[in-house]
C-alpha positions in Angstrom: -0.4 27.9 -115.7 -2.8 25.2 -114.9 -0.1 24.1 -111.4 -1.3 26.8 -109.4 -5.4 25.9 -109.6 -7.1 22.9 -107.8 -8.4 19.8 -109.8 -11.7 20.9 -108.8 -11.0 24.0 -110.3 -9.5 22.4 -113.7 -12.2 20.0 -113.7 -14.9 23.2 -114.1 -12.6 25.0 -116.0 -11.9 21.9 -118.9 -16.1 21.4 -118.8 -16.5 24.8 -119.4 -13.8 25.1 -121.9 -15.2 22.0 -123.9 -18.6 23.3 -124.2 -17.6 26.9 -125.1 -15.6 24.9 -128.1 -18.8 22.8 -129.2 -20.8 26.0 -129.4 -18.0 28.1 -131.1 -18.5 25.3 -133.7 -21.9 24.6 -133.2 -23.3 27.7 -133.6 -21.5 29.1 -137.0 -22.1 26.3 -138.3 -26.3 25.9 -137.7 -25.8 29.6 -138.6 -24.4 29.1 -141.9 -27.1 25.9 -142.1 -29.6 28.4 -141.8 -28.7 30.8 -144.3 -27.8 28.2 -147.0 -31.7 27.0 -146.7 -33.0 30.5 -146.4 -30.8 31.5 -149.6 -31.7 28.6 -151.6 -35.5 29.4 -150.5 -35.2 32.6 -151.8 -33.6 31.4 -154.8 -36.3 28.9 -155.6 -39.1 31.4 -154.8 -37.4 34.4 -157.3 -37.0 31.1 -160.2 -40.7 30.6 -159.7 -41.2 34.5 -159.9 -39.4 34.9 -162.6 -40.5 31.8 -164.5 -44.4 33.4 -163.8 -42.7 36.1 -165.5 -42.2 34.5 -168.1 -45.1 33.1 -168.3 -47.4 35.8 -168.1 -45.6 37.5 -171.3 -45.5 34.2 -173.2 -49.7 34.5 -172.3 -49.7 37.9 -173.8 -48.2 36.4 -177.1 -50.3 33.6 -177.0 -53.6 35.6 -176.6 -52.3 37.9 -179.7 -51.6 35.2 -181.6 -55.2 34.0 -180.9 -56.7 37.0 -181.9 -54.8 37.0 -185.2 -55.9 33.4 -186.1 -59.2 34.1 -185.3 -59.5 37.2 -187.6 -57.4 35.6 -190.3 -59.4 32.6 -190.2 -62.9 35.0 -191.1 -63.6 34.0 -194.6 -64.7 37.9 -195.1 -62.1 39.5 -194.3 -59.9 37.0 -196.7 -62.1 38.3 -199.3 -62.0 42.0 -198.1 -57.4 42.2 -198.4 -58.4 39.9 -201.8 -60.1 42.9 -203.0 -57.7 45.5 -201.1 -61.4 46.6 -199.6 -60.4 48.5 -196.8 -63.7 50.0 -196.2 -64.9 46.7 -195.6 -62.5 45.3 -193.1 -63.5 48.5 -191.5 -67.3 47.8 -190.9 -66.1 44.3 -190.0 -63.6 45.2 -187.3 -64.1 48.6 -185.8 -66.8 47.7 -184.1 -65.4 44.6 -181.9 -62.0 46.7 -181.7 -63.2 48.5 -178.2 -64.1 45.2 -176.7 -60.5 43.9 -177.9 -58.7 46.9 -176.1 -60.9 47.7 -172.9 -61.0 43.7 -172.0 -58.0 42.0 -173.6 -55.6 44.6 -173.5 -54.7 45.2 -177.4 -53.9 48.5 -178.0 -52.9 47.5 -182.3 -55.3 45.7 -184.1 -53.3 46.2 -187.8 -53.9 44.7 -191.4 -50.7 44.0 -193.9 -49.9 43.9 -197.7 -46.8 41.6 -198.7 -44.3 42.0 -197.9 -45.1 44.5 -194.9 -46.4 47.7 -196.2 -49.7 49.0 -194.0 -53.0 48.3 -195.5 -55.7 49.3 -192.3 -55.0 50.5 -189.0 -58.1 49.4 -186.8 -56.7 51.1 -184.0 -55.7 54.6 -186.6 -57.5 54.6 -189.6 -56.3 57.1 -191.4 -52.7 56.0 -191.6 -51.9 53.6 -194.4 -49.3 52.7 -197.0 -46.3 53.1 -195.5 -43.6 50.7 -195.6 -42.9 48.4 -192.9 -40.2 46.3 -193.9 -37.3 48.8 -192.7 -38.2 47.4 -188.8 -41.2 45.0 -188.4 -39.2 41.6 -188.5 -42.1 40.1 -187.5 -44.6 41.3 -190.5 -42.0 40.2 -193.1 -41.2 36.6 -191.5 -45.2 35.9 -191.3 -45.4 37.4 -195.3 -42.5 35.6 -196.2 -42.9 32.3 -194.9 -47.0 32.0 -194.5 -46.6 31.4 -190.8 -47.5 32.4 -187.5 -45.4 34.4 -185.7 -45.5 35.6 -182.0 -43.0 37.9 -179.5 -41.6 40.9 -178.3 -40.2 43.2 -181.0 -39.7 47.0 -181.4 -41.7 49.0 -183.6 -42.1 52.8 -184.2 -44.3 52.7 -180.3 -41.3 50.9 -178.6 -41.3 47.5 -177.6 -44.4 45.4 -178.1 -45.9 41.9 -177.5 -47.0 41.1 -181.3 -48.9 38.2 -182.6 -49.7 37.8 -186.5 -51.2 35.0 -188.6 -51.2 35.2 -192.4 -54.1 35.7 -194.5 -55.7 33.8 -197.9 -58.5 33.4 -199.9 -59.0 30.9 -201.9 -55.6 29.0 -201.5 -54.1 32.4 -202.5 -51.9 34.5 -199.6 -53.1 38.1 -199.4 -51.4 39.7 -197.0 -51.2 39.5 -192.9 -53.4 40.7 -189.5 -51.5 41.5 -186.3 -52.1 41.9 -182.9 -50.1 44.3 -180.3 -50.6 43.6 -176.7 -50.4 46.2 -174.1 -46.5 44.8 -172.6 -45.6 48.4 -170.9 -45.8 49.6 -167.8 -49.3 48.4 -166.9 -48.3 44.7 -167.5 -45.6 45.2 -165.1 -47.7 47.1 -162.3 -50.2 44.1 -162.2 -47.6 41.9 -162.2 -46.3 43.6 -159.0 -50.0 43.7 -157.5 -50.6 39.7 -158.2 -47.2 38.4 -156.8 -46.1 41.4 -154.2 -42.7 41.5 -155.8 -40.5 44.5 -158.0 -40.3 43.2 -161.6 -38.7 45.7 -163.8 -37.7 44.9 -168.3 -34.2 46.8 -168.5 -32.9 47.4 -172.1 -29.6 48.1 -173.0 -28.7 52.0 -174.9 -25.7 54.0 -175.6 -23.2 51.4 -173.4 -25.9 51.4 -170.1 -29.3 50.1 -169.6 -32.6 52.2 -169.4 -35.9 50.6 -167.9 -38.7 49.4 -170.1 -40.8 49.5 -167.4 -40.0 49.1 -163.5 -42.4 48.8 -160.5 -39.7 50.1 -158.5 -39.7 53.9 -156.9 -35.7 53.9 -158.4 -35.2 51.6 -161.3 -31.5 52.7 -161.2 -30.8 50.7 -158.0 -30.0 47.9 -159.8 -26.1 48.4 -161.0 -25.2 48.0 -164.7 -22.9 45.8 -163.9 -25.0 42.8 -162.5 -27.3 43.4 -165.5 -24.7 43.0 -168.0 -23.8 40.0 -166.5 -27.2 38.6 -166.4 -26.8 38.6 -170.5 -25.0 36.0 -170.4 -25.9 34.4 -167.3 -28.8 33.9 -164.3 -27.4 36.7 -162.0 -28.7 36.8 -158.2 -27.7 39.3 -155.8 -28.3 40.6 -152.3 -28.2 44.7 -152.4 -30.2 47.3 -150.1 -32.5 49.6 -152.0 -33.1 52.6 -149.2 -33.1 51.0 -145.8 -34.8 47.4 -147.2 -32.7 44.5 -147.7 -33.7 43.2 -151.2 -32.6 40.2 -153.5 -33.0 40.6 -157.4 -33.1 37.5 -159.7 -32.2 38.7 -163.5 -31.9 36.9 -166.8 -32.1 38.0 -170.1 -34.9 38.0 -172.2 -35.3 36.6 -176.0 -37.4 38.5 -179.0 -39.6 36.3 -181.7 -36.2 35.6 -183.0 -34.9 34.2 -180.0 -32.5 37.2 -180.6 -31.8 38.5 -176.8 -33.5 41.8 -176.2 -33.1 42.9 -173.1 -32.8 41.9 -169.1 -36.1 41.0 -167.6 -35.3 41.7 -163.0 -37.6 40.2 -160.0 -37.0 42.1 -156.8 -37.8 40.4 -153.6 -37.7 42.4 -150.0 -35.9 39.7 -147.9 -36.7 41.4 -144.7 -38.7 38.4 -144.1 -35.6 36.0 -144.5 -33.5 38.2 -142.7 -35.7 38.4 -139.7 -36.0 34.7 -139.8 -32.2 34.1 -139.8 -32.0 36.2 -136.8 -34.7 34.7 -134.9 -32.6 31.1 -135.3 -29.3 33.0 -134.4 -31.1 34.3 -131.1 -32.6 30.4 -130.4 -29.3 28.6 -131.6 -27.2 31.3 -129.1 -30.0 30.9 -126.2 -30.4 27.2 -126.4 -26.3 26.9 -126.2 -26.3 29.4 -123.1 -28.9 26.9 -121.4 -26.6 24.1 -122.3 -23.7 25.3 -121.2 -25.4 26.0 -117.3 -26.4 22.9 -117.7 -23.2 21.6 -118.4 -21.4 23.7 -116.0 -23.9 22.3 -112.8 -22.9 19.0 -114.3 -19.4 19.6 -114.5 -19.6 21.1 -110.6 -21.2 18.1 -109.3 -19.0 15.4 -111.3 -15.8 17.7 -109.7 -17.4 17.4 -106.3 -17.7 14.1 -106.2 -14.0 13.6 -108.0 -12.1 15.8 -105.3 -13.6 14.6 -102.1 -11.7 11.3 -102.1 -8.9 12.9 -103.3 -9.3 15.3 -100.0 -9.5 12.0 -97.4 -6.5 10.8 -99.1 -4.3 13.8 -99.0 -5.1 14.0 -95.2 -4.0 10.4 -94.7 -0.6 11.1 -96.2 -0.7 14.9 -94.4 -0.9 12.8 -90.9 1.6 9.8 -92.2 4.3 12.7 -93.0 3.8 14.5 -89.4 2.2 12.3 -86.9 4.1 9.5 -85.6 4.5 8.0 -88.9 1.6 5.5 -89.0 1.7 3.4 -91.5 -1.1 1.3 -90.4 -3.7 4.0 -91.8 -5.9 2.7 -94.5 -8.8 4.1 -97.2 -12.0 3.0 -97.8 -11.8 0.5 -101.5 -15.3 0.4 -101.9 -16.5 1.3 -105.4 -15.1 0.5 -109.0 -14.2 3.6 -110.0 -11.1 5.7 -110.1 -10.6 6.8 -106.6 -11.5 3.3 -105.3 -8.5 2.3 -107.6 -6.2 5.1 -106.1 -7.7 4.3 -102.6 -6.2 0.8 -103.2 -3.3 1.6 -104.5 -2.6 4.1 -101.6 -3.3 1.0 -99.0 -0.6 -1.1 -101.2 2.1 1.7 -100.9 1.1 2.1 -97.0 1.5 -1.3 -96.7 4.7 -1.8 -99.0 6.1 1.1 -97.3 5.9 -0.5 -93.6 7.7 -3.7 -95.2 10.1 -1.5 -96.8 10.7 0.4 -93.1 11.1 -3.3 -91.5 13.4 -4.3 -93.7 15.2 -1.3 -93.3 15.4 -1.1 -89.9 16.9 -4.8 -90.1 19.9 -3.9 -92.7 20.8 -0.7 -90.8 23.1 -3.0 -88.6 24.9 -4.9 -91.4 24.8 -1.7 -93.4 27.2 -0.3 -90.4 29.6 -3.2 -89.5 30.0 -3.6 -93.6 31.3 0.3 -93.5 33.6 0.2 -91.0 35.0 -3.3 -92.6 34.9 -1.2 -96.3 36.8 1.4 -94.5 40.0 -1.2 -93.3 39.9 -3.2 -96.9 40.6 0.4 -98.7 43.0 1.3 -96.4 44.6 -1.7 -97.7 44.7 -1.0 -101.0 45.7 2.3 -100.7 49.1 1.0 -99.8 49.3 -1.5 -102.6 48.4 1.2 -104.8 51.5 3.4 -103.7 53.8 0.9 -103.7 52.3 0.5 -107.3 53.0 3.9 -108.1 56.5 3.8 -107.3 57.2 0.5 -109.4 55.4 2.2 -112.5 57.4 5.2 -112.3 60.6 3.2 -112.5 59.0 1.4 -115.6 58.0 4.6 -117.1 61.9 6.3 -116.5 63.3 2.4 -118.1 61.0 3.1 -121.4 62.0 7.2 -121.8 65.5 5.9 -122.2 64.7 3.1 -124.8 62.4 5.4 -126.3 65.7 7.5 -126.8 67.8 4.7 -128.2 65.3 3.8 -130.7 64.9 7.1 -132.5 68.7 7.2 -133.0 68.3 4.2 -134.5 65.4 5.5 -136.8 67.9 8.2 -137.6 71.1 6.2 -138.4 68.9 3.8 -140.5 67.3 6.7 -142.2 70.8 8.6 -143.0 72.0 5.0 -144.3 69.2 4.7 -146.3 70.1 8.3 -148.1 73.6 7.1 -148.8 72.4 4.4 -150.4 69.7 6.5 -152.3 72.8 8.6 -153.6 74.9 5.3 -154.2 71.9 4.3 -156.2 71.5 7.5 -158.1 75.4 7.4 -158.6 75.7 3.8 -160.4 72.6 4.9 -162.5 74.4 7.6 -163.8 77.5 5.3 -164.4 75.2 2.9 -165.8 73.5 6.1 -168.7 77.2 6.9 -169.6 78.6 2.7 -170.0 75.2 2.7 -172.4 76.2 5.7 -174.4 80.1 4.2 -174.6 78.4 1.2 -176.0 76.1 3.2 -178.3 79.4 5.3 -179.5 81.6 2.0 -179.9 78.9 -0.1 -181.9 78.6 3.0 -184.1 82.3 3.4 -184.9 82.5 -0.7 -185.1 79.6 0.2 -188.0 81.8 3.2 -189.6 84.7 1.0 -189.8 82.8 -2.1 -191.5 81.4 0.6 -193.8 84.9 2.0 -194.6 86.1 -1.4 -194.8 83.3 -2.2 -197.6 84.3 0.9 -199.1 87.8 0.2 -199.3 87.0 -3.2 -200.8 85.0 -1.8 -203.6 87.9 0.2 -204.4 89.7 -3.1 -204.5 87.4 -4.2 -206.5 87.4 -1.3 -208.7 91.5 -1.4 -209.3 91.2 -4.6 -210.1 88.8 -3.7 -212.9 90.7 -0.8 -213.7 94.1 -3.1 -214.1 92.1 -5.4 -216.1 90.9 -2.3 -218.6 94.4 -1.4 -218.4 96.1 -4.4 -219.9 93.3 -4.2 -222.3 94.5 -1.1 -223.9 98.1 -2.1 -223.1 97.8 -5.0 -225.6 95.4 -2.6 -228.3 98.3 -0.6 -227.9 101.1 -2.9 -228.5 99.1 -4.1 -231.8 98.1 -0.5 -232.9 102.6 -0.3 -232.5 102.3 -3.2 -234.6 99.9 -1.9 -237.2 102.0 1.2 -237.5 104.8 -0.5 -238.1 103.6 -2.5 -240.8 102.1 0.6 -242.0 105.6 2.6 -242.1 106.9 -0.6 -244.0 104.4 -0.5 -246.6 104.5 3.4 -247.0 108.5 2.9 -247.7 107.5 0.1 -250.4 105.5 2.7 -252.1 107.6 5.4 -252.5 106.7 8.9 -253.3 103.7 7.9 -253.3 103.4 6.4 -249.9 105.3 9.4 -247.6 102.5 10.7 -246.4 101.0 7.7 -245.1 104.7 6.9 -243.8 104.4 10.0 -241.5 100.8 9.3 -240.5 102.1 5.7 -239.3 105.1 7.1 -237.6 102.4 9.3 -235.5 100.1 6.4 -235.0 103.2 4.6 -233.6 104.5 6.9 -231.6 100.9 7.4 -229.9 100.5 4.0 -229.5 104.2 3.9 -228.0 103.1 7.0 -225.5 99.8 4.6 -224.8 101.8 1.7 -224.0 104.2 3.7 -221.1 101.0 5.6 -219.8 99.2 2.4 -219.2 102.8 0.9 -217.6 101.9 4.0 -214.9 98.6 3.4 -214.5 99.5 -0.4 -213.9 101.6 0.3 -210.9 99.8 3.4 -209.7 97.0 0.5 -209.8 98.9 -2.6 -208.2 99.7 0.9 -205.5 96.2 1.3 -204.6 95.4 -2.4 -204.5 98.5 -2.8 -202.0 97.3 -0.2 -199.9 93.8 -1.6 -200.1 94.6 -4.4 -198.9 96.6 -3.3 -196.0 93.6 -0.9 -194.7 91.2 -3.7 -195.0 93.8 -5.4 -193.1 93.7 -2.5 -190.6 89.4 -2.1 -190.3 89.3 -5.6 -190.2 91.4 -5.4 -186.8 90.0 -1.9 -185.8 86.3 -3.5 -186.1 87.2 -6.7 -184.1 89.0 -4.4 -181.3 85.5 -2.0 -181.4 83.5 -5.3 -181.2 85.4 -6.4 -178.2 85.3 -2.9 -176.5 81.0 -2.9 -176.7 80.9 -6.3 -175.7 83.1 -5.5 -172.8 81.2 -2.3 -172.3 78.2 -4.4 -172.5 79.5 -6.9 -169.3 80.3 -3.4 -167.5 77.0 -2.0 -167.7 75.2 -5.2 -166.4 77.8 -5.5 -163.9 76.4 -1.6 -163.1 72.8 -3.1 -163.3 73.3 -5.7 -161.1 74.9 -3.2 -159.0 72.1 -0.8 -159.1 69.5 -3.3 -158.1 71.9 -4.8 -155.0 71.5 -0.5 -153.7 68.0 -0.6 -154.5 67.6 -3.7 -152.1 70.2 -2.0 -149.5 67.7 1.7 -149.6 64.8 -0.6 -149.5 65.8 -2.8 -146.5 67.5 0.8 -145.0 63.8 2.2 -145.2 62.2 -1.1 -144.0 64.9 -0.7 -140.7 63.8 3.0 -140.6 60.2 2.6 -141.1 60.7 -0.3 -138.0 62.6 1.8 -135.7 59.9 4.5 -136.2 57.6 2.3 -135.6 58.9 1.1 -132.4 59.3 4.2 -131.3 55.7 5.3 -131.7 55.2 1.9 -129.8 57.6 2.7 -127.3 56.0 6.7 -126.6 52.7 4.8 -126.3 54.0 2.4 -123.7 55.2 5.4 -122.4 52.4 7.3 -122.5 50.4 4.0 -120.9 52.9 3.7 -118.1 52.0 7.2 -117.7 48.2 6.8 -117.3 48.8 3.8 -115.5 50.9 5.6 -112.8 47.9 8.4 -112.8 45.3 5.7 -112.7 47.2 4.2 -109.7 47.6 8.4 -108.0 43.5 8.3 -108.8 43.0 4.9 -107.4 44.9 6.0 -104.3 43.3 9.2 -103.9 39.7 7.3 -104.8 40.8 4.8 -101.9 41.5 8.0 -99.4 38.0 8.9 -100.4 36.1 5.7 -100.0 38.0 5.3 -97.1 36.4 8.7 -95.8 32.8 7.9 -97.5 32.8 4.4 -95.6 33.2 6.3 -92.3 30.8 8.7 -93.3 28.1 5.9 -94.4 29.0 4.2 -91.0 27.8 7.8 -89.4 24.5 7.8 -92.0 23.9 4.4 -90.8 23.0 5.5 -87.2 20.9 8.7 -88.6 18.8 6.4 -90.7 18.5 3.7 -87.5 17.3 6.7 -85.4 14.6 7.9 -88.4 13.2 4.4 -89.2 12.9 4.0 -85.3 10.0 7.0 -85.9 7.6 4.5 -87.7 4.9 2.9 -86.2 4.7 0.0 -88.0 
């Protein structure tokens, strides 16, 4: 945006732009200065009216609680509520009671029993005796405690400014005298008249607020809501009432009790402020318009004297570029500024620039001869680089062939190294089937010495057997014996002894039976032992042939293992050749693939020669142009 103007123009333009900035800041900002010192001005002023406020009721209180001391303190009228003499409190105070109202503003001048039941209304006389205690705080705490009391409270009139002192006589309390200031709308007009300002007492009923008493013409301006916030807090606000700008300053206000009773308001008209503020707007905007002429004239003449150097110099280089080229010109340096620095630096580049043309001018010559000398040496080389060409095309045809050879190779070695995978996997499963042979054969090696243990017991037992055998054999020989003997001495008795005769008989001829059953048994016995001995004969020679059959088993499976590891070796060294030939294959396409760029390098080298060849014949031809241009300088 800023290419298109002049630096005169930008110069102007930036001044302007920089004091436009300083009073966009400037001026809000005394603005807001302004209006911070004319609000807290007005805040300090409505704090003082409102403390006067204050004041002026805390007088009213004060000046009834006067009065109240200085009729209680009348030794009369201590003896006058002794004797519940109301006629004579009458004569005493009825006639100072107009003085009291006209000048001092009391408006009830009232006498009490304890606790707060009426005794003499100055200000009514003929109302009396009727109980007070139901709303006059204030009678009861002076009855009660024998004190002074003084402050706003309600009564059956509305609010009032009371101020009561007990009475005695004679050391004994008799009852209480109070004062009620007139704290209505009177107190709030001269208020108005002695300070110019709105002052308004704003009470709070049914939800809302309702003036006490207001000076101003509407006392609803004021909203509800900043009142019920000035309950609880100083509230200050800027409003309008009609056409006047006006700033109210509330707070609430306490009873006797220090109970809070309603919100006492100070209006001030802050057209005065208002007008103020924009007087200092008008000066602050005015005085910034002056500096900103000002600034601008300033700005104009700094600019003036900026471009006018910069004018001479742009003329010198306007006649270097289409005169005869005289480099010879030169600036004035005087000064220490800027433009005496660029004035300088222009006479160094004139003055570097008719070196430079010298120079020049001198290697235009060389530059020439060197060309045309460029343009024989690449022919050269062109034809180096052919011949090149040729050569690396018969290298690259020599390494497609091995390239060839060697993946067959890969491929041999890789189908060898299968077979031997299979081999491998073969003898494994040779290997599985000699262990379960061996398993099988050292199991039935176990049977047999089982059986053979077996067959020995039975040995054992026939033995034992032949042995109870002959035992019985030989009981039954003597039993035969015994029978005999028996039969013998059965005959000897005669009669007497044939039935014993035929019991021996049967005796012998058991014994006889015994004796042959236990001849069987004997050889059925000395049988089984015989064929014992010939089957542990036999497993003894079965368990040494099944021994020798695992051990041999044993010698074929490690031959197997030794076999299995000798393929393992052959498919690893079969991978190794594979993974080799691969590998020199992928060596071999790369050399292949290098003989390739090297034969394009050399067709790029020969073109690039062809060109340089051309470009030296065409720098040859710029080398004149640029003689003929440098012979334009003057130098």
């Amino acid at each position: 945006m800023f290419k298109n103007l002049s630096i005169g123009a930008r110069l102007a333009l930036g001044f302007a732009l920089v004091i436009v900035f300083i009073a966009a800041l400037v001026i809000p900002l005394v603005i807001t200065e302004f209006s911070s010192t004319i609000k807290q001005a007005q805040q300090r002023e409505l704090q003082g009216l409102f403390e006067s406020a204050q004041a002026e009721i805390r007088a009213e209180g004060r000046l009834a609680e006067a009065m109240s001391v200085a009729i209680a303190k009348i030794p009369d009228v201590g003896q006058a509520m002794a004797e519940r003499n109301r006629e004579r409190l009458a004569e005493m105070t009825q006639p100072i009671y107009p003085t009291l109202r006209d000048d001092f503003g009391a408006r009830q001048f009232h006498f009490h029993l304890p606790p707060a039941v009426s005794f003499f209304r100055v200000h009514k006389p003929g109302k009396f005796g009727d109980d007070l205690s139901g709303f006059r705080k204030t009678v009861l705490a002076t009855n009660n405690r024998q004190e002074r009391v003084r402050g706003l409270e309600r009564g059956v009139a509305g609010l009032g400014m009371r101020g009561i002192s007990p009475i005695s006589h004679q050391g004994e309390h008799q009852g209480s005298v109070e004062f009620g200031m007139s704290f209505g709308q009177p107190f709030f007009d001269k208020f108005k008249e002695n300070y110019g300002v709105d002052i308004g007492l704003y009470l709070p009923a049914d939800g809302a607020f309702e003036a006490f008493g207001s000076t101003l013409e509407q006392p609803g301006a004021l909203g509800a809501e900043q009142l019920t916030s000035a309950r609880n807090e100083t509230t200050i606000w800027e409003h309008t009432i009609g056409e006047t700008p006006t700033v109210t300053y509330a707070h609430t206000v306490a009873d006797f009790s220090g109970n809070p009773i309603g919100v006492l308001a100070v209006t001030l008209d802050r057209s005065d402020y208002v007008a103020r503020l924009a007087d200092a707007r008008n000066k602050v905007i005015l005085v910034m318009a002056v500096a900103i002429a000002i600034a601008a004239l300033i700005g104009l003449l700094i600019t003036r004297s900026i471009t006018r150097p910069l004018r001479y110099t742009v003329q010198a280089m306007d006649d270097i570029s289409k005169g005869d080229g005289d480099l010879t010109q030169r600036l004035d340096e005087s000064g220490r500024d800027e433009i005496a620095d660029l004035s300088a630096a222009f006479n160094r580049f004139a003055g570097k620039m008719r070196d430079s043309i010298h120079e020049v001018a001198n290697s235009t010559g060389q530059l020439s001869a060197s060309a045309e000398e460029l343009s024989q040496i690449t022919a050269d080389t062109n034809q180096g680089v052919q011949k090149q060409r040729q050569e690396t095309e018969m290298v690259a045809s020599a390494m497609n062939e091995m390239t060839s050879t060697v993946q067959d190779i890969a491929q041999n070695a890789s189908g060898a190294a299968d077979a031997a995978q299979n081999a491998d996997e073969e003898a494994k499963d040779g290997q599985r089937v000699v262990d379960q042979t061996i398993d099988h054969v050292a199991a039935l090696a176990d049977e047999i010495e089982e059986a053979g243990t077996i067959i020995g017991n039975l040995e054992t037992a026939s033995e034992k057997i032949s042995t109870v055998v002959d035992v019985i054999r030989e009981i039954a020989e003597q039993t035969n014996l015994l029978a005999l003997n028996a039969a013998i001495e059965a005959a000897r008795a005669g009669e007497h002894g044939r039935g014993f005769a035929v019991v021996a008989e049967e005796v012998r001829s058991l014994a006889s039976k015994t004796q042959a059953s236990t001849q069987e048994i004997r050889e059925m016995v000395e049988s089984i032992q015989g064929g014992s001995k010939q089957a542990v004969g036999a497993m003894q020679s079965s368990q040494e042939h099944a021994r020798k059959t695992a051990d041999q088993a044993r010698e074929a499976g490690q031959s197997l293992i030794t076999i299995t590891r000798a393929i393992e070796t052959i498919t690893d060294m079969n991978h190794q050749i594979a993974s080799a030939a691969e590998e020199q294959g992928q060596v071999a396409e790369e050399i292949n693939r290098n003989v390739s760029n090297i034969n394009e390098a050399a067709a790029q080298t020969a073109e690039g020669g062809e060109q340089t060849s051309t470009a030296s014949k065409e720098l040859a031809r710029l080398a004149s142009q640029l003689q003929a241009l440098v012979d334009q300088f003057r130098t």
